[in-house]
C-alpha positions in Angstrom: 122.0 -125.3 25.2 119.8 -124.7 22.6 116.7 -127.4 21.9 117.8 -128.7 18.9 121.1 -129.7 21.1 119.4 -130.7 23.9 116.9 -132.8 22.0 120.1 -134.5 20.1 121.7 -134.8 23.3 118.6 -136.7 24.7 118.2 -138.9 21.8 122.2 -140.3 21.9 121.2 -141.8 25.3 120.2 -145.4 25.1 117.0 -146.9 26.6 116.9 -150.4 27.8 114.8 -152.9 25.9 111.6 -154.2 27.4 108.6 -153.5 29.0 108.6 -151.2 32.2 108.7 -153.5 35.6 105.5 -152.7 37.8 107.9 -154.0 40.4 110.3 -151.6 40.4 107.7 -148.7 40.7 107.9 -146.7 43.9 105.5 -148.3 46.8 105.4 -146.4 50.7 105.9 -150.0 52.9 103.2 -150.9 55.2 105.7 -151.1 57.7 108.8 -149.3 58.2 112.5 -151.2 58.7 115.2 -150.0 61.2 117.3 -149.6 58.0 117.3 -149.8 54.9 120.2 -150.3 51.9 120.7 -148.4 48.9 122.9 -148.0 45.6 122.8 -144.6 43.7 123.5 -143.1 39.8 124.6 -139.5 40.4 123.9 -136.9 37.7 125.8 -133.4 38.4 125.5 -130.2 36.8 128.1 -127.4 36.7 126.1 -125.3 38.8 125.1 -127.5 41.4 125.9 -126.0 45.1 128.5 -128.4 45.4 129.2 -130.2 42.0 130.8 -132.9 41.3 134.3 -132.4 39.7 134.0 -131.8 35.8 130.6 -131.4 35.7 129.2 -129.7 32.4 126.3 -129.8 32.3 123.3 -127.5 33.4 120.6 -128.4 35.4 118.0 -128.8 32.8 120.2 -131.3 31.5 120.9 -133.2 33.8 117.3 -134.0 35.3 116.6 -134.9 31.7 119.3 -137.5 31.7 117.9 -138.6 35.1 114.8 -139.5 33.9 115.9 -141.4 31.1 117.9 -143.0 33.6 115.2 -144.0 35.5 112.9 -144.9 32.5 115.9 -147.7 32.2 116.1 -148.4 35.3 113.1 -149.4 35.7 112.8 -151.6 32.3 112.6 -155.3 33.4 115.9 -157.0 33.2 117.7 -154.0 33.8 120.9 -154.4 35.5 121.5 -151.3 38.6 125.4 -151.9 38.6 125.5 -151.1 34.7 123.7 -148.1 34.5 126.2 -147.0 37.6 129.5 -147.7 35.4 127.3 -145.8 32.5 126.1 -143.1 33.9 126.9 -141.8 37.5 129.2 -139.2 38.2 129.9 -140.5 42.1 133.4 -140.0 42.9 133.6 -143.1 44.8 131.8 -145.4 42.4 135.2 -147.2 40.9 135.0 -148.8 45.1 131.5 -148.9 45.6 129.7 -149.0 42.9 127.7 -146.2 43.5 126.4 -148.9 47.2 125.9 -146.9 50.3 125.6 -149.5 53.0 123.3 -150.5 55.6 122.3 -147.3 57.4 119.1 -146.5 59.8 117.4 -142.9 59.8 119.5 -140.2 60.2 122.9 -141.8 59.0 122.4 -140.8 55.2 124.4 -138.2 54.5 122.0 -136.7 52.4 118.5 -136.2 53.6 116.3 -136.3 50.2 118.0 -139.7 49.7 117.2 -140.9 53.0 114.0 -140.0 52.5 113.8 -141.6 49.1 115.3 -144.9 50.3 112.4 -145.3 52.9 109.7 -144.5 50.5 110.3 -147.7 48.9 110.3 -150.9 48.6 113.2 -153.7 47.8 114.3 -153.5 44.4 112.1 -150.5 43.7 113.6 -147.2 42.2 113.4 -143.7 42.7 112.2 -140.8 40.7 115.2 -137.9 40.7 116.2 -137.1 43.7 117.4 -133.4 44.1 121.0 -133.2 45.8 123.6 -130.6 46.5 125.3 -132.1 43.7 123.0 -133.2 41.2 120.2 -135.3 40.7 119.9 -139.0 42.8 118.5 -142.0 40.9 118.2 -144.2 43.9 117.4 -148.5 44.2 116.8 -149.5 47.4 118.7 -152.7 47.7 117.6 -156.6 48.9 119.0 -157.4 52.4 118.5 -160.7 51.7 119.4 -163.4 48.9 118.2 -167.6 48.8 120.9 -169.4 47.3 122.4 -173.1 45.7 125.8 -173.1 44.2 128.1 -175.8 42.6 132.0 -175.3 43.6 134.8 -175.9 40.5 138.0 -176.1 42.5 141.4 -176.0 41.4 144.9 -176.8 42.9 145.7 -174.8 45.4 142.8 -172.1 46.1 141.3 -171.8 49.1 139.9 -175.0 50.8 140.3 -177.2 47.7 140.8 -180.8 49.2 144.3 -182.9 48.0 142.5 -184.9 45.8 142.1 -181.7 43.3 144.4 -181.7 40.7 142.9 -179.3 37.9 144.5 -176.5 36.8 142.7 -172.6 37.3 141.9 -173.1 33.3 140.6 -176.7 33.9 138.3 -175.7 36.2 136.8 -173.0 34.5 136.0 -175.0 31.3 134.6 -177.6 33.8 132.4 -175.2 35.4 131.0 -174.5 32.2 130.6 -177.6 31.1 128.5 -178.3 33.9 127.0 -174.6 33.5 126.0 -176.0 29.9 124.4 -179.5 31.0 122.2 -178.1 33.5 121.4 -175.4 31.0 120.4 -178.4 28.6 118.1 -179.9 31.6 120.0 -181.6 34.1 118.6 -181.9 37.6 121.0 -179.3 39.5 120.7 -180.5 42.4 121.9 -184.1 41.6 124.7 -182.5 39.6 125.6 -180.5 42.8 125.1 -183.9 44.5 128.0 -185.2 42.0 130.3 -182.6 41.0 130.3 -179.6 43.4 134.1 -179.3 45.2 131.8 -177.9 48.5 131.0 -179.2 51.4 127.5 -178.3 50.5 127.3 -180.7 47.9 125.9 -183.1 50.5 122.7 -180.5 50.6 122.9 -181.1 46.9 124.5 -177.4 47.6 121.6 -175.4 49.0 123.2 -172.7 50.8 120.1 -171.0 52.4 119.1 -167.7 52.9 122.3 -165.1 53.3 122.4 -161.8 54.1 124.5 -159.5 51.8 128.0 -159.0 52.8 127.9 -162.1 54.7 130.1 -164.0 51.2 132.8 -162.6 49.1 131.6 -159.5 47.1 131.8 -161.4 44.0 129.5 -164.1 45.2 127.8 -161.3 46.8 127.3 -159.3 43.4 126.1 -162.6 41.5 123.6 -163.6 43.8 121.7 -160.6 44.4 121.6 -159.7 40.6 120.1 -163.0 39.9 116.1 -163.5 39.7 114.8 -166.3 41.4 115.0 -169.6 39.1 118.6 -167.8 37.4 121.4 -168.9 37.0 125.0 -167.3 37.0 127.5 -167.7 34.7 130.9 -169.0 36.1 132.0 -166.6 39.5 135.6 -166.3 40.5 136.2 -166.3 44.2 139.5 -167.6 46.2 137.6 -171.3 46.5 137.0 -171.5 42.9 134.4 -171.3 40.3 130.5 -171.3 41.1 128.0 -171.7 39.7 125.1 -169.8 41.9 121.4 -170.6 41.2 119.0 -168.2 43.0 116.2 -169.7 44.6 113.0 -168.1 45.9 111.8 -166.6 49.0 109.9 -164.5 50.8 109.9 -162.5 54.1 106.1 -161.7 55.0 104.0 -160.6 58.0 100.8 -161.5 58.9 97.5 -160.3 60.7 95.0 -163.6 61.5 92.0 -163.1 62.4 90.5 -166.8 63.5 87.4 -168.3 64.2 85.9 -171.0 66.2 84.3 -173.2 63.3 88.0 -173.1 61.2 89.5 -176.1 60.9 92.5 -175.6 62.8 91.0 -173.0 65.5 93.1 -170.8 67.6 91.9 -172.2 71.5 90.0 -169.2 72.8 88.9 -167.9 69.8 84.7 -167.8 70.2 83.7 -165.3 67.2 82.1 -166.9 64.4 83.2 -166.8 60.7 80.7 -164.2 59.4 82.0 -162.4 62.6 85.7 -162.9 61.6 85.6 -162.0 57.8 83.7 -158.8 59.0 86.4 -157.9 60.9 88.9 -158.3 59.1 87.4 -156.4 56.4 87.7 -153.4 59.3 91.4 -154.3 59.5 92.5 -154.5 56.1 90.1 -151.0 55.4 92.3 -149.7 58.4 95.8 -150.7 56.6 94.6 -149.4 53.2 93.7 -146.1 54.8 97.2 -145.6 56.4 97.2 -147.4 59.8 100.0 -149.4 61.1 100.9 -152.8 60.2 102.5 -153.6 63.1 100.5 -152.0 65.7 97.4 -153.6 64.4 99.4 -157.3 64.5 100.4 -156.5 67.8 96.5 -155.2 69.0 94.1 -157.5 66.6 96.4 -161.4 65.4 95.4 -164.4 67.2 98.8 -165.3 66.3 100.1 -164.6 69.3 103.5 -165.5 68.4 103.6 -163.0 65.4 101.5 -160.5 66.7 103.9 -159.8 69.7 106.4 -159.0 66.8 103.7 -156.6 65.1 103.0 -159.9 62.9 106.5 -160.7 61.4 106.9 -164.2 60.1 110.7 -163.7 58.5 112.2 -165.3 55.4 110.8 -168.7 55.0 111.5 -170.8 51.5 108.1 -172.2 50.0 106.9 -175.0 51.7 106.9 -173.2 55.2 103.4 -172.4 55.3 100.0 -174.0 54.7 98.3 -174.2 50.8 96.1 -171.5 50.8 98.4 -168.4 52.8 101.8 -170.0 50.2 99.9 -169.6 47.1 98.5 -166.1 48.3 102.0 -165.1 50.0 103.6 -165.7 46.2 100.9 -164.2 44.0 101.6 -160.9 45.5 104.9 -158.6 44.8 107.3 -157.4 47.6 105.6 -154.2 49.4 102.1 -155.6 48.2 99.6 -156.5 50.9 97.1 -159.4 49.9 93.3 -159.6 49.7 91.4 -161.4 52.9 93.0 -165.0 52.2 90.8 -168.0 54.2 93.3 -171.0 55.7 92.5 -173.9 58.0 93.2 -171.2 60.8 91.2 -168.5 59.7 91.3 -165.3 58.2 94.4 -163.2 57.2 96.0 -160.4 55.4 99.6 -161.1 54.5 102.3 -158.1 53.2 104.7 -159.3 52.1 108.5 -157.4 52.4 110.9 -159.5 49.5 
């Protein structure tokens, strides 16, 4: 193709509105998970050494378009599943969606995705990856989603109690209606309290933390393309209409390094503070230089209970943790470690995973 094509070609292809998300930038995790999960745009060319069916283009071409793929991609608000039904060339993306499960080291089928997957973290996404059939724009998925919903039943679906008489079109302009009040300011939680068709509605319907492909794939779909504080429009499922509002998390591990004059001492612990915030200057110089996360939890925390777990705390919802590690935990992005932060039980340095 001649430039004045090729730049034509290039300047057809739409780029998502919006600032690009420092989030979504490529970041090596401190520590490394037993899997990871992933969701891919595939961009073939004709002479690829297998190519997808129809493929047209050349090469040249088509790492083009996967760059401007990743440029939107990467724009904040961006939406992964759209740019899959706009642009990849998967032959399997009409049942997956361009998703490639849950999968340790060594199951990918293709090794320079593999690779890509676990050079990043949740929610981040790839440069062009290089593939027997074209070029990989890969996201490496959340495993994990925190969750409220409000349930519009109808008569019959699934689990709908005797008492619900709407009809399938009743309940969706009711969902909406309620969609629209708590839009306007409405306490969700009390309208959960009031309205929801769920047994959850006695939590004021706080569903907790779920792990994907643990609900329907609609629920599924809505939830995990939902930023904390969203909320979904109406979702279809076979127990009605919900209304899913995402709520925030985090999954962190810690190092804590404690000293005998902190308020809430670990028994045992005789070095001093000067002594402690030295060291765990050494620690945190040792992470940022490359060392394990987890082996140094598991040699240095006097959290024992963490540290034996190379300093994993899990997914917690705010108000787990004390003040000072919360608002530090929450100021940082997932795959960021933290600065020293200084509790009532010492000293510690916090990464935080989603």
């Amino acid at each position: 193709m001649k430039l004045h094509a090729l730049l034509a070609l290039l300047a057809a292809i739409p780029i998502a509105a919006g600032e690009p998300d420092p989030a979504r930038i490529p970041r090596k995790p401190f520590y490394e998970p037993p899997w990871v999960e992933g969701q891919i745009v595939l961009v073939g060319y004709k002479d690829a050494p297998k190519p997808v069916p129809g493929a047209t283009r050349s090469k040249e071409e088509a790492l083009a378009l996967a760059r401007k793929v990743v440029e939107e991609a990467r724009a904040k608000g961006a939406r992964f599943d759209d740019l899959v039904r706009t642009y990849s060339e998967d032959p399997f993306k009409t049942t997956s969606l361009g998703k490639l499960g849950s999968l340790p080291r060594g199951a990918f089928p293709v090794r320079s995705v593999e690779e890509a997957l676990y050079a990043m973290g949740e929610g981040q996404v790839s440069d062009p990856v290089e593939t027997p059939s074209g070029y990989v724009v890969a996201m490496r998925l959340a495993y994990r989603a925190c969750a409220s919903h409000i349930v519009v039943a109808w008569s019959g679906c699934r689990g709908a109690s005797k008492g619900v008489t709407r009809t399938r079109d009743e309940a969706l302009r009711r969902a909406q209606e309620l969609r629209k009040r708590i839009g306007e300011g409405e306490d969700f939680a009390k309208v959960a309290r009031e309205c929801s068709d769920d047994p959850s509605a006695l939590y004021a319907g706080h569903l907790g933390l779920l792990k994907r492909g643990t609900m329907t794939d609609a629920f599924d779909a809505a939830v995990f393309a939902l930023a904390p504080g969203e909320l979904s429009e109406p979702v279809e499922t076979e127990a009605g209409y919900h209304l899913i509002l995402s709520r925030k998390f985090a999954d962190a591990s810690h190092i804590l390094i404690g000293f005998k004059e902190a308020p809430n001492a670990v028994p045992g612990v005789t070095r001093t503070r000067a002594e402690a915030l030295a060291l765990a200057g050494q620690v945190l110089a040792r992470i940022q230089a490359g060392e394990s996360f987890g082996k140094l939890a598991m040699e240095l925390s006097d959290d024992q209970l963490s540290g034996r777990q190379g300093g994993q705390l899990g997914p917690q919802e705010p108000g787990q943790y004390v003040k000072e590690f919360e608002e530090a935990l929450y100021q940082i992005r997932p795959g960021e470690i933290s600065a020293i932060v200084e509790s009532p039980f010492g000293f510690h340095i916090i990464v935080r995973w989603s």
